[in-house]
C-alpha positions as CSV (number, residue, x, y, z in Angstrom):
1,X,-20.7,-7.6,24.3
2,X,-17.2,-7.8,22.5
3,X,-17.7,-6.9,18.6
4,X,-15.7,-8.9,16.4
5,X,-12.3,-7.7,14.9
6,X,-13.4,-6.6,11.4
7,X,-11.3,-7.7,8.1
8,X,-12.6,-6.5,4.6
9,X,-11.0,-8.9,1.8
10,X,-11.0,-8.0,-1.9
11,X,-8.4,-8.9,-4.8
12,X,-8.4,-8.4,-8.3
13,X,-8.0,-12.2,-9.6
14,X,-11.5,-12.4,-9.7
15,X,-14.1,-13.6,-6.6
16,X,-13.3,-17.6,-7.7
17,X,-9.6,-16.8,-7.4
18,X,-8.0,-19.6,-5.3
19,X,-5.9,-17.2,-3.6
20,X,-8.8,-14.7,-2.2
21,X,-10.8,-18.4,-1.4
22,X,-7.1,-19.4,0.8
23,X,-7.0,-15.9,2.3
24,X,-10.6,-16.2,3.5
25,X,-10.1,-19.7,4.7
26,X,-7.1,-18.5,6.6
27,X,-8.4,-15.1,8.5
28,X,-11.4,-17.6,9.5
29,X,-9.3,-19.6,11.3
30,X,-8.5,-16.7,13.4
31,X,-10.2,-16.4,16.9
32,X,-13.0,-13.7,17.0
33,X,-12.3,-12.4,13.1
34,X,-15.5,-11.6,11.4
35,X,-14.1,-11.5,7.0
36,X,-16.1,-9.9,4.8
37,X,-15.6,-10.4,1.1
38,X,-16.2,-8.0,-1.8
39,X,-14.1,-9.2,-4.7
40,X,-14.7,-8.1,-8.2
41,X,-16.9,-10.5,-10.3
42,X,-14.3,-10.6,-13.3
43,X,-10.8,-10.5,-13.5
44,X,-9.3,-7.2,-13.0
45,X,-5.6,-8.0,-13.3
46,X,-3.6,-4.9,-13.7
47,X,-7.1,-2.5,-13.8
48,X,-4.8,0.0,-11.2
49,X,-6.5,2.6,-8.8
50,X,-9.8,2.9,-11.2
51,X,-13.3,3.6,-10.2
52,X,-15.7,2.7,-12.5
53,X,-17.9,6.2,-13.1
54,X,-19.9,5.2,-16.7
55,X,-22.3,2.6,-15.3
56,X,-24.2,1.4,-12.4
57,X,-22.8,-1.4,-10.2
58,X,-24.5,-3.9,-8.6
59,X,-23.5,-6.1,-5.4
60,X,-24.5,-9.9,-5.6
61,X,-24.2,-12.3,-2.7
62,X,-22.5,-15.4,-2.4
63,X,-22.4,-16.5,0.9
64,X,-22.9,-15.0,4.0
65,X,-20.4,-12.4,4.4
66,X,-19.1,-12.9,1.0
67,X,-20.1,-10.9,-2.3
68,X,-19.5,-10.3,-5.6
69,X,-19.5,-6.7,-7.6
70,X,-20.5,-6.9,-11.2
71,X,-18.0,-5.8,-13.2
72,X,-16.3,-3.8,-10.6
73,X,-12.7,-2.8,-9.9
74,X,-11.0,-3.6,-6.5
75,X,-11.4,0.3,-6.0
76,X,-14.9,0.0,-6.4
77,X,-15.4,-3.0,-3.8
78,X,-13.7,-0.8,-1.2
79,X,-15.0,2.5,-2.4
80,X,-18.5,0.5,-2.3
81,X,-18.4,-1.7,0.7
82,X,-17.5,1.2,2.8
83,X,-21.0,3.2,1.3
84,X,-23.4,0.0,1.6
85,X,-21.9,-2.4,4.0
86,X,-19.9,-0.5,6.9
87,X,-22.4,2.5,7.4
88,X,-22.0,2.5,10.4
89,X,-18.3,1.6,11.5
90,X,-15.6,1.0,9.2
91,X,-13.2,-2.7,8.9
92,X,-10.6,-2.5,11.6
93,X,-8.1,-4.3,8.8
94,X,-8.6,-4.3,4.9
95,X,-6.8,-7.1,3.2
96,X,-6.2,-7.2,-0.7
97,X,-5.3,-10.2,-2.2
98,X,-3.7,-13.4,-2.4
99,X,-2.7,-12.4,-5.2
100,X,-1.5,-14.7,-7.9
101,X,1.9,-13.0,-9.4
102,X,4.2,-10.8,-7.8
103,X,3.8,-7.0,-7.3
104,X,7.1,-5.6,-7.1
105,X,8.9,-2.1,-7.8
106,X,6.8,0.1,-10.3
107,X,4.4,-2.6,-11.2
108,X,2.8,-1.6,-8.1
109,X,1.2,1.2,-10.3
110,X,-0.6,-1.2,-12.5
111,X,-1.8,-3.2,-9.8
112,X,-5.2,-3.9,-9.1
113,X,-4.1,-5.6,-5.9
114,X,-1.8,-2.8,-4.4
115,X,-5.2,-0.5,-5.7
116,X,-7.2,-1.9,-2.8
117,X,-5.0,-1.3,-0.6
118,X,-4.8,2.2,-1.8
119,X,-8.0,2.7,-1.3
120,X,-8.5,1.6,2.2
121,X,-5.7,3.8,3.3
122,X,-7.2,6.8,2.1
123,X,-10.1,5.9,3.6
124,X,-8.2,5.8,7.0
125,X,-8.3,1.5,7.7
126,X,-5.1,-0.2,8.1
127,X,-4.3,-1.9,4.5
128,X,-2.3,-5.2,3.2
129,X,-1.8,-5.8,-0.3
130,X,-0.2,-9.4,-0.5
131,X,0.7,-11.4,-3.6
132,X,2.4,-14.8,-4.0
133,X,5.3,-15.4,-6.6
134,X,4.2,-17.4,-8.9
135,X,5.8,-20.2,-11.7
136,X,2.8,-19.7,-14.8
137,X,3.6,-22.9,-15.7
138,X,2.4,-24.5,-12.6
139,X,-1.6,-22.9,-12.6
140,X,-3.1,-24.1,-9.4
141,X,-0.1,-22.5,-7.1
142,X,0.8,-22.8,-3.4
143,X,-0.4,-20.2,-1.2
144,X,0.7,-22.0,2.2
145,X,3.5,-19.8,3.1
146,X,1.2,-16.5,2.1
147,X,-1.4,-17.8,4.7
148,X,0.6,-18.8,7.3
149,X,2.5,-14.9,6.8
150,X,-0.8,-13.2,6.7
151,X,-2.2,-14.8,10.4
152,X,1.1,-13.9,12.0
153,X,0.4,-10.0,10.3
154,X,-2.9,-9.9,11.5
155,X,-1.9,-11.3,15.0
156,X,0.6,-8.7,15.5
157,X,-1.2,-6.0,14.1
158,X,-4.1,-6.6,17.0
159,X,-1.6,-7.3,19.5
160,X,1.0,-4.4,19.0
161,X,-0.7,-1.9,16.4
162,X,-0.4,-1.0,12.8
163,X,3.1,0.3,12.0
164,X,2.3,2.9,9.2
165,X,1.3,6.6,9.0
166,X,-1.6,7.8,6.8
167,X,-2.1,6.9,3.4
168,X,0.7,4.2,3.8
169,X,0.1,0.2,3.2
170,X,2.0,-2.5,3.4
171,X,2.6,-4.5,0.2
172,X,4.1,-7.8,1.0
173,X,5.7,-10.5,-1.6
174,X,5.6,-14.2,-0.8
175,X,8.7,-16.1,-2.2
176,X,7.5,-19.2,-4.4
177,X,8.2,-22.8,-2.9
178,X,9.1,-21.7,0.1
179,X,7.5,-23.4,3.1
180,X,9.3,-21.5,5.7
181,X,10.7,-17.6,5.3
182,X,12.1,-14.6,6.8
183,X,10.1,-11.1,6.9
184,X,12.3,-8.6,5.7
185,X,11.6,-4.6,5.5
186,X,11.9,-3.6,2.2
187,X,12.1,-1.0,-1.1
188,X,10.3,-1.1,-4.1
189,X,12.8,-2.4,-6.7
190,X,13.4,-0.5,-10.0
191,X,12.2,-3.0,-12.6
192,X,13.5,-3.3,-16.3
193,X,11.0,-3.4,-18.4
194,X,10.3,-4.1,-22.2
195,X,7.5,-3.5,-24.7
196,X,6.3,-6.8,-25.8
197,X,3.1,-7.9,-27.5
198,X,2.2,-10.7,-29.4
199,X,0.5,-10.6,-32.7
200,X,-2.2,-12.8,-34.0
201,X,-4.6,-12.6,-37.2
202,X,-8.4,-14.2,-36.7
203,X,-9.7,-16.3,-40.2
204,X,-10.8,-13.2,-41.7
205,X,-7.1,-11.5,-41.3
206,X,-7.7,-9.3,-38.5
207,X,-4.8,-8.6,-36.3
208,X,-5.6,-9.0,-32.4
209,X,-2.7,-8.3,-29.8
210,X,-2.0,-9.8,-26.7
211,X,0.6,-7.6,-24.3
212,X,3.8,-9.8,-23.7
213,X,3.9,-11.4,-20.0
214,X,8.0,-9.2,-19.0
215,X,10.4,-11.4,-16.8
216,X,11.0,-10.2,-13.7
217,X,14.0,-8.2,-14.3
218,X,15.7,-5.8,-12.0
219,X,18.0,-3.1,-11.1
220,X,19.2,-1.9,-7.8
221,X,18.4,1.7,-7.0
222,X,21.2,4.1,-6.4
223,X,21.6,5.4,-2.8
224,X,19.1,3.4,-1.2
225,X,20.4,1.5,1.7
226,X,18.9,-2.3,2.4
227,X,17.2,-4.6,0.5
228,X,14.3,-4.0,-2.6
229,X,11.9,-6.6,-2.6
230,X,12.8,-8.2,-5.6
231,X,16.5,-9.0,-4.3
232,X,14.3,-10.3,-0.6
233,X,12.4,-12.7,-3.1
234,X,15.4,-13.8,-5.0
235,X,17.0,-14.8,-1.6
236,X,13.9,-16.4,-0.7
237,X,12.7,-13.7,1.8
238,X,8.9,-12.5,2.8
239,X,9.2,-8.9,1.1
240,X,7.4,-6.3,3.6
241,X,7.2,-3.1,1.7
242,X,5.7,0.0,3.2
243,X,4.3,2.1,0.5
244,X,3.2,6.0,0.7
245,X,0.4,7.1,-1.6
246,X,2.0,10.6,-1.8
247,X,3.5,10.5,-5.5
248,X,6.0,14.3,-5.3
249,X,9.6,13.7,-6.2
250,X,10.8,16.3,-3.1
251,X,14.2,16.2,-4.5
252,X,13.1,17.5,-7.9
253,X,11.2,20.5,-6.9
254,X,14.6,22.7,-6.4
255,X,15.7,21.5,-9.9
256,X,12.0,22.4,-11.0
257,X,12.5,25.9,-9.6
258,X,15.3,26.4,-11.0
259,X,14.1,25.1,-14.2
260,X,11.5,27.8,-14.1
261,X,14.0,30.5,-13.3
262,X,15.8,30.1,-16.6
């Protein structure tokens, strides 16, 4: 009897996000997918690679095949899922996302989206993080092109492999209103970013703060060859990054050295 090929789903938009509800609806149309979902409860935009290590966490269903984790991270669904739903065989494909926003150059650290996929890798299963540019203006979104991108990923990967190495995922963009795009191999871009934050005072004069959404802005990186995703999405590219989990700036450690020579 042929098992069913495997997908594990989380995001960090929340378990009712519309994009984790399209990606679901998508992978299900594929033939002889089982999807699992284990999406945080709460939104947990911009949470990063966290575990949460101060409280208990519980699983709650929602459908069959389909849970929620109270007040857990996208880390902890994966981290989770792997101790209390895949004993005994692990996903053959862990997808996080649709995200709703982009997650491009360094805000790839911050993300709660890209922190799934981080954690799958490490735990050796083939990972997506995918996110769809969004206009905030416009709050429902279009996640066509994102769907129709991740069934041709998911077909390739099961007909000719995954690409990466360990502890590498793939963190793909979707360009906004775009019904048709090309895939294009890319860099993390080198954002420019600001410090913003927006003041407010409740009736009894308190001062409360919400952190400024930044525009996307952008530099190019010096002596890097090809396109950074930002620049694929401003051309109205599908932004495939490959991303490596191994943080060491190899071209520092001889100035480090001789730093410590001194």
């Amino acid at each position: 009897m042929n098992k069913k090929y495997t997908i594990l789903v989380t995001n960090d938009d929340g378990y009712e996000a519309k994009g984790l509800l399209a990606l679901r609806e998508a992978l299900r149309e594929l033939d002889d997918v089982r999807v699992v979902v284990v999406a945080p409860a709460n939104e947990k935009s911009a949470c990063g690679h966290s575990l949460t290590l101060t409280k208990p966490l519980r699983f709650i269903g929602v459908e069959e095949d389909f849970f929620k984790l109270e007040d857990g991270t996208p880390t902890d669904c994966v981290y989770l899922s792997l101790s209390a739903i895949f004993q005994d065989k692990k996903p053959d494909l862990l997808i996080s996302g649709i995200n709703r926003g982009s997650n491009m150059g360094e805000d790839i650290t911050y993300s709660g989206t890209a922190a799934g996929a981080m954690e799958g890798v490490l735990h050796n299963i083939p990972s997506i993080a995918i996110s769809q540019v969004m206009d905030f203006t416009d709050p429902q979104g279009d996640f066509t092109l994102a769907q129709k991108t991740i069934k041709q990923m998911v077909q390739k990967i099961r007909q000719d492999g995954w690409p990466l190495r360990d502890r590498e995922f793939l963190n793909v963009n979707i360009p906004y209103k775009k019904q048709e795009a090309q895939m294009k191999t890319t860099y993390a871009g080198y954002r420019l970013y600001t410090n913003e934050a927006d003041m407010h005072r409740n009736p009894r004069g308190e001062e409360h703060y919400w952190l400024g959404l930044h525009p996307l802005n952008f530099k190019p990186r010096e002596g890097v060859e090809g396109l950074s995703d930002y620049e694929a999405i401003k051309a109205g590219h599908i932004s495939l990054t490959p991303i490596m989990l191994d943080l060491t700036a190899y071209k520092s450690r001889e100035s480090v050295e001789k730093w410590l020579d001194e």
